[in-house]
Backbone as ProteinMPNN parsed JSONL, in Angstrom:
{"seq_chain_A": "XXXXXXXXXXXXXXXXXXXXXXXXXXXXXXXXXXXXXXXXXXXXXXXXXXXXXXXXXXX", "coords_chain_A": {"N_chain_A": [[102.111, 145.482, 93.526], [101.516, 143.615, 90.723], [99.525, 144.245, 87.227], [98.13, 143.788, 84.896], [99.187, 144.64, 81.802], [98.047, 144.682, 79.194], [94.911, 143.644, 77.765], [93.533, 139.891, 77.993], [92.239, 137.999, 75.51], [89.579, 136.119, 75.574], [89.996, 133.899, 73.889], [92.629, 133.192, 74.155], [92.397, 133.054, 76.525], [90.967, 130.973, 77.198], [92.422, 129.008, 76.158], [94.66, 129.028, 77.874], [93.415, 127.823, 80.03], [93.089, 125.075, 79.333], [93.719, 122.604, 79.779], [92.288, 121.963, 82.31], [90.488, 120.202, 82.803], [88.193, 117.23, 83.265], [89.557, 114.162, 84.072], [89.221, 111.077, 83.165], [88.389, 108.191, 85.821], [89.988, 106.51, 87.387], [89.896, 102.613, 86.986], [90.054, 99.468, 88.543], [90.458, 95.804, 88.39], [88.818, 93.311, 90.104], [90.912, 91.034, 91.27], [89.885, 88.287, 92.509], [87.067, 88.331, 92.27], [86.804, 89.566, 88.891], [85.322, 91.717, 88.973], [85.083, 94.866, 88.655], [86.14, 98.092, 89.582], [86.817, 101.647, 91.295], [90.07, 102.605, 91.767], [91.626, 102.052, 94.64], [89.428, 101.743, 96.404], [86.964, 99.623, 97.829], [85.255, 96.861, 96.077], [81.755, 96.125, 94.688], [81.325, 93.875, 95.856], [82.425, 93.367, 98.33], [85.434, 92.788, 98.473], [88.862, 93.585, 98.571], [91.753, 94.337, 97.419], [91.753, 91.389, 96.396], [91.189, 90.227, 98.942], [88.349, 89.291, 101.421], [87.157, 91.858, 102.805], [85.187, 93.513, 103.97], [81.525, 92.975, 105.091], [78.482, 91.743, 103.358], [75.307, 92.468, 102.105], [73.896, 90.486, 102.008], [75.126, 88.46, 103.636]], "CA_chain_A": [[101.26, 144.451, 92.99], [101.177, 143.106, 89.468], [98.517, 145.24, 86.857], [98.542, 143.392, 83.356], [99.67, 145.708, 80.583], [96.881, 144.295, 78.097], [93.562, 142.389, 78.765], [93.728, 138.528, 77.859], [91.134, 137.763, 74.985], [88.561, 135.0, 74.919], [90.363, 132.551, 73.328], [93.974, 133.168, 74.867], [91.953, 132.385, 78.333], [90.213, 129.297, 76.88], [93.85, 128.128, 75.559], [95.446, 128.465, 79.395], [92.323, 126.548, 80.363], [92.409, 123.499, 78.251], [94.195, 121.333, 80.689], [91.804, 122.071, 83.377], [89.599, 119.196, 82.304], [88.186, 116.331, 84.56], [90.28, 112.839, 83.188], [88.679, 109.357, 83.091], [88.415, 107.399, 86.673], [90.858, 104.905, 87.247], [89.6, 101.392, 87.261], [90.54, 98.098, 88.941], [89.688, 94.898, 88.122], [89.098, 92.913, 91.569], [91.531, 89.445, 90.765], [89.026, 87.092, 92.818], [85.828, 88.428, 91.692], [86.377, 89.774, 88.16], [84.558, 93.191, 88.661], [85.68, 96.711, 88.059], [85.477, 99.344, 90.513], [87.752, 102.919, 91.479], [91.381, 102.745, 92.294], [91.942, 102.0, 96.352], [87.791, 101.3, 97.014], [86.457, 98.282, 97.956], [84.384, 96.24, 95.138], [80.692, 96.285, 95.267], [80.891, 92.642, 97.038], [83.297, 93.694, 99.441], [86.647, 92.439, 98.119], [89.974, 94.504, 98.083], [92.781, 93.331, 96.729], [92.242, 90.051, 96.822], [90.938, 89.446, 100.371], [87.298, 89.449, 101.774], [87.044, 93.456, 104.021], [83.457, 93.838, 104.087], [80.723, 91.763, 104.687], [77.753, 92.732, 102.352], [73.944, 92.222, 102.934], [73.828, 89.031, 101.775], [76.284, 87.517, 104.224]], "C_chain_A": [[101.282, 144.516, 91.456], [99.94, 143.614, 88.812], [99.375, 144.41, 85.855], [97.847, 144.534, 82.282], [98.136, 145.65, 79.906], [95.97, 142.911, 78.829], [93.695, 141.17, 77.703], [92.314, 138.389, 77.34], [90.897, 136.114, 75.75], [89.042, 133.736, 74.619], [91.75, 132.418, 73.804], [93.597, 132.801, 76.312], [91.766, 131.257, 78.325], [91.676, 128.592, 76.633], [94.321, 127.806, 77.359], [94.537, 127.783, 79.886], [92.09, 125.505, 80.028], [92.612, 122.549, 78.795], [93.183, 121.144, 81.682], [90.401, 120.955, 83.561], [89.591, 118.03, 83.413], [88.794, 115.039, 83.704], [89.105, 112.23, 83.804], [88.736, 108.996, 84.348], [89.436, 106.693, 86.568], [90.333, 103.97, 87.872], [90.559, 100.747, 87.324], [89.276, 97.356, 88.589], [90.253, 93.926, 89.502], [89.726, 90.852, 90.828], [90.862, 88.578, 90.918], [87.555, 87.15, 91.889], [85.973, 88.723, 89.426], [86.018, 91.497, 88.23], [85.266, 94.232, 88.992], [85.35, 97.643, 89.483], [86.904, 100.671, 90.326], [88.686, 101.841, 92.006], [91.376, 102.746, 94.116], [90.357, 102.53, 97.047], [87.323, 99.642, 97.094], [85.725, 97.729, 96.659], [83.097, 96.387, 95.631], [80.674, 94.459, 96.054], [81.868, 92.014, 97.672], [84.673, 93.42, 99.78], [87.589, 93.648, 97.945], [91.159, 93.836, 97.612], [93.215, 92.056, 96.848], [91.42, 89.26, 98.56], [89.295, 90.001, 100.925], [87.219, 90.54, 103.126], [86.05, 93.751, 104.092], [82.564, 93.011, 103.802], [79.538, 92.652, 103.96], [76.405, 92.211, 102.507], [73.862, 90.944, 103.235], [74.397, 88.025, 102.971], [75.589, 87.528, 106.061]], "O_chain_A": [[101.03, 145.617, 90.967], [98.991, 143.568, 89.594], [100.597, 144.266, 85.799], [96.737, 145.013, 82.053], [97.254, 146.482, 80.119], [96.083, 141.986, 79.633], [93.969, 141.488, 76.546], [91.329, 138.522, 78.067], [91.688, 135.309, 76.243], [88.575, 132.672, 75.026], [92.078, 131.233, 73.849], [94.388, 132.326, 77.126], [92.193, 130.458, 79.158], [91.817, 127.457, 77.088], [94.317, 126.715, 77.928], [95.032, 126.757, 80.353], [91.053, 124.895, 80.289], [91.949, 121.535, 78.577], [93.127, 119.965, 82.035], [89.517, 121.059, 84.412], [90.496, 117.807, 84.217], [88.403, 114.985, 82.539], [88.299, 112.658, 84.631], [89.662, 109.754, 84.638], [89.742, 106.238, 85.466], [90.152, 104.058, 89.086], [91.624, 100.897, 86.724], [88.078, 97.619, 88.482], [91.408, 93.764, 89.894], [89.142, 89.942, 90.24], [90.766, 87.777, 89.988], [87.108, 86.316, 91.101], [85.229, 88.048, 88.714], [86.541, 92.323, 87.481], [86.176, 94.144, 89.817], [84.323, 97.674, 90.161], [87.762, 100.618, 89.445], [88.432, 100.729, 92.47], [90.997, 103.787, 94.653], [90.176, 103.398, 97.9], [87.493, 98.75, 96.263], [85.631, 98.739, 95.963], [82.972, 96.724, 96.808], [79.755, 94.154, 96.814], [82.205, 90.831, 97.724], [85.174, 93.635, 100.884], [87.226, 94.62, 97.283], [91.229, 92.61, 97.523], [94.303, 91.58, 97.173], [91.267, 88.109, 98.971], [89.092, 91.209, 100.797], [87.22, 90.123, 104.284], [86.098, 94.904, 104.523], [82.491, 92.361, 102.758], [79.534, 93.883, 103.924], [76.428, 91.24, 103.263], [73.78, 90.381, 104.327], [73.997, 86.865, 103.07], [76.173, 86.902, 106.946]]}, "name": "protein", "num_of_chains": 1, "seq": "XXXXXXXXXXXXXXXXXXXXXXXXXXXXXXXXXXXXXXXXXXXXXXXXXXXXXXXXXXX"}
């Protein structure tokens, strides 16, 4: 098994860590409606790409 020679400061840990960061969401914009939502989720008024997949209280 693997035993490292020398111990890994503080800031040489934080450096291999820097990527480990949460990114941005990816938004869509729904073509019929206009509104924004996540990447491959329905809209809040029940549109997916384009085509009516959920009916919503209202309806």
């Amino acid at each position: 098994m693997a035993v490292q020679q020398n111990k890994k400061s503080a800031s040489r840990r934080g450096m291999h860590r820097s990527h480990d960061h949460l990114g941005t969401p990816a938004i869509a914009v729904e073509p019929t409606s206009g509104e924004t939502h996540l990447r491959h989720h329905v809209s809040p008024t029940g549109f997916y790409r384009g085509k009516k997949v959920v009916k919503t209280k209202g309806e």
